[in-house]
C-alpha positions in Angstrom: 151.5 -77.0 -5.0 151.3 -80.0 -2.3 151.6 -82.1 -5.4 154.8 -80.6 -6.5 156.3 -80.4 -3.4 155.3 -84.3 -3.0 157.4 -85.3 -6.4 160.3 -83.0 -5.7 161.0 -84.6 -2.1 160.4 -88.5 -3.7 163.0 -87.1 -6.5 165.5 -86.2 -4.1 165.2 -89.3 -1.9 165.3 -91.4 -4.7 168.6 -90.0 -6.1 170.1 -90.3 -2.6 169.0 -93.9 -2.6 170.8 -94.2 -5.9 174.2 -92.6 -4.7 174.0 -95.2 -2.1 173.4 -97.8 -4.2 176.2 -97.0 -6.4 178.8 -96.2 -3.7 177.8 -99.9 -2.2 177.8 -101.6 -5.6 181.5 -100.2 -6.3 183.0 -101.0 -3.1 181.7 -104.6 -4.4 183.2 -104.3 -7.2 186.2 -103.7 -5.8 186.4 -106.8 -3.3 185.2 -109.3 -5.9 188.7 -108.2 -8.1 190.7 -108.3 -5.2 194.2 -110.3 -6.4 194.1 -114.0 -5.0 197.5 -115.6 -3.4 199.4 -116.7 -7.1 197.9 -113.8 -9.1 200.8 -111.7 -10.4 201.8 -108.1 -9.2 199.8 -105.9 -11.5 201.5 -104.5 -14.6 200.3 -101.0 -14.2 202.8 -98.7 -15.4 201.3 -96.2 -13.4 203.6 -93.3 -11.9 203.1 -92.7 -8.5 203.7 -89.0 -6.7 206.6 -89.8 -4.2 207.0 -87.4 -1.0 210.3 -86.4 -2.8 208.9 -84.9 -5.1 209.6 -87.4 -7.9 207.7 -89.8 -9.5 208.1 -93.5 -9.2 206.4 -96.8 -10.7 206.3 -100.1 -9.1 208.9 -101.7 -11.1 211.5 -98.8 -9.5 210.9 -100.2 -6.2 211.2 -103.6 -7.2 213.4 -105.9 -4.6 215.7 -108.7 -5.9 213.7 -111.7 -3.3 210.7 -109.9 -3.2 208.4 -107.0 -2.7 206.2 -105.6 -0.3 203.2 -102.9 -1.2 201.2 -101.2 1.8 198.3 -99.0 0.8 198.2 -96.4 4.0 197.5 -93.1 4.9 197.9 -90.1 7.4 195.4 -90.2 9.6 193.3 -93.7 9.9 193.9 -94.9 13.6 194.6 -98.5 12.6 197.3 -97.4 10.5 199.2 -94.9 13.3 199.0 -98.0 15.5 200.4 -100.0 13.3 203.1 -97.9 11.2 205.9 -97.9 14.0 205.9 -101.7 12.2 206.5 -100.5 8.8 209.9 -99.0 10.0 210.6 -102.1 12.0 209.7 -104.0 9.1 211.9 -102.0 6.9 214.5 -101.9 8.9 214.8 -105.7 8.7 214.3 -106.1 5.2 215.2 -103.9 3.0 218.9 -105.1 3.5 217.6 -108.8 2.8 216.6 -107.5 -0.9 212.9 -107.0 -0.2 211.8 -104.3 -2.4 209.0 -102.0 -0.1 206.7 -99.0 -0.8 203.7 -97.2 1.3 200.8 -96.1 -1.0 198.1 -93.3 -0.3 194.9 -93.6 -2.3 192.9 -91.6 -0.9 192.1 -89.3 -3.5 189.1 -87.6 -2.1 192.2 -86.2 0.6 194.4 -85.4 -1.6 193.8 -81.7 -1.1 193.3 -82.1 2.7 194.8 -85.0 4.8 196.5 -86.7 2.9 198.3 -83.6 0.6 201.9 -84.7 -0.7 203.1 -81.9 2.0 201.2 -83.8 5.0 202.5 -87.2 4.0 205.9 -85.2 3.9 205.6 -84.2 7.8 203.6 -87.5 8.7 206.9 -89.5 7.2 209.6 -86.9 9.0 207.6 -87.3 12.1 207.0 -91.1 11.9 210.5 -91.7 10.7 209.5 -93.6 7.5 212.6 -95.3 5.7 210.9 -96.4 3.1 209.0 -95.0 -0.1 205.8 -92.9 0.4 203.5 -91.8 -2.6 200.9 -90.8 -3.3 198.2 -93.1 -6.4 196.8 -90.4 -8.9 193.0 -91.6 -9.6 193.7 -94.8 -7.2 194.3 -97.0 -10.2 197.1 -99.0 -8.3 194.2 -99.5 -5.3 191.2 -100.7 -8.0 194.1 -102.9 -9.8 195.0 -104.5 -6.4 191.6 -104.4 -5.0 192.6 -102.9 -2.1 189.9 -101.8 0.5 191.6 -100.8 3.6 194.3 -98.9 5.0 196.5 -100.2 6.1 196.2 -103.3 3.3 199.4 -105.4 2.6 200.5 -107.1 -0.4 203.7 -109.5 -0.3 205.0 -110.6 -4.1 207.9 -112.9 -4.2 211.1 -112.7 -7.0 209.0 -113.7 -9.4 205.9 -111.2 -8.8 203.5 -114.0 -7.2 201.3 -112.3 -4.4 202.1 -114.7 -1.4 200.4 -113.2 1.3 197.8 -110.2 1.6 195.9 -108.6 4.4 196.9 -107.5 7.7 200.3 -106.7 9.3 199.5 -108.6 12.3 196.9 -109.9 14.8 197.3 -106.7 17.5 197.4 -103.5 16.1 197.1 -101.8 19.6 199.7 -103.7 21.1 202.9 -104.8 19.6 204.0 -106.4 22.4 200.7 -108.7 22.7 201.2 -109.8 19.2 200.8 -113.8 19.0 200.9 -114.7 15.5 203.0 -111.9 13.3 201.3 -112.7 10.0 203.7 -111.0 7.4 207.0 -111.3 9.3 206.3 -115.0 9.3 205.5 -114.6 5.3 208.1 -112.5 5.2 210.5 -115.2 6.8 209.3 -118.3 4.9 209.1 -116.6 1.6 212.9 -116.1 2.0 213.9 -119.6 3.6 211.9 -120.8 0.3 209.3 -122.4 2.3 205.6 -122.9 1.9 203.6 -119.7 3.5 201.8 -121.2 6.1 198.9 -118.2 6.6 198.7 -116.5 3.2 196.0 -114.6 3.9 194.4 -112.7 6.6 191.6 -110.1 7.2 192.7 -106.4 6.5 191.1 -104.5 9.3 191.6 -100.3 8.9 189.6 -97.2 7.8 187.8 -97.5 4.5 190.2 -96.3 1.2 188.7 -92.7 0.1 188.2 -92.9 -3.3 
């Protein structure tokens, strides 16, 4: 009986040794296929659940200098100190033809957290002007190799990611902000000049998938 009991204990430590493993192998998986800066938008004609109630693709959203692609959520504290920024950033450019949408992927919240009626109330509440959906399976996330929320992704007219990573160096403090990384990609991409910090380090809560 000892015996027995010996196996089924090893058995059940080794499978949860084996979830592990695969849960840390696919998060590799999904940094080593993250886009690189000149790698073009993804052409995943994937529709994505808007807060509408309507369902939306990436090519939809597409601006006419440019577009800008946030994976986010509800409830990470990185992004609700940073999302007062995604209106400010909207604000600003979505009248200078930047095309701009705010992705969910957390599919393991889907039914909890992150529900299309809690994005609904986050967005009322936060004042979003700007696109909010949610990414059935997360297939835009794994094609973008996103990791992060929130995790930002700059194309220019031509679909040629120009900048990825973080909104900014402060997300605590706006005011304390010293180098705004995607306004400033933002602001050269338009004045055709050359980005001068393309990428930066996406610091938020792990995507759910």
């Amino acid at each position: 009986m000892e015996m027995i009991k010996f196996f089924i204990n090893l058995k059940m430590k080794l499978y949860r040794c084996f979830k592990i493993l695969f849960f840390l192998l696919s998060l590799s998986l999904v940094d080593a296929t993250e886009l690189e800066i000149g790698n073009k938008m993804p052409k995943v004609n994937h529709p994505l659940d808007e807060i509408s109630g309507k369902q939306i693709t990436l090519n939809e959203i597409k601006g006419k200098n440019g577009t800008l692609i946030t994976f986010s959520c509800n409830t990470c504290p990185w992004v609700i100190r940073w999302e007062d920024r995604y209106v400010e950033i909207a604000s600003s450019y979505l009248k200078r033809d930047i095309g701009m949408i705010v992705i969910n992927s957390n599919v393991a919240r889907f039914n909890g957290d992150d529900s299309l009626h809690k994005m609904k109330k986050h967005a009322k509440e936060k004042n979003y002007n700007f696109p909010y959906a949610q990414d059935p399976n997360a297939k835009l996330a794994y094609s973008f190799g996103a990791t992060k929320t929130p995790h930002v992704y700059l194309f220019d007219n031509k679909d040629n990611l120009v900048y990825r990573g973080a909104i900014d160096d402060n997300a605590r403090n706006k005011s304390n902000v010293e180098e705004a990384f995607l306004i400033n990609a933002l602001d050269q991409m338009l004045a055709g000049e050359r980005i001068t910090k393309s990428v930066s380090k996406a610091l938020g809560c792990s995507i759910k998938f």
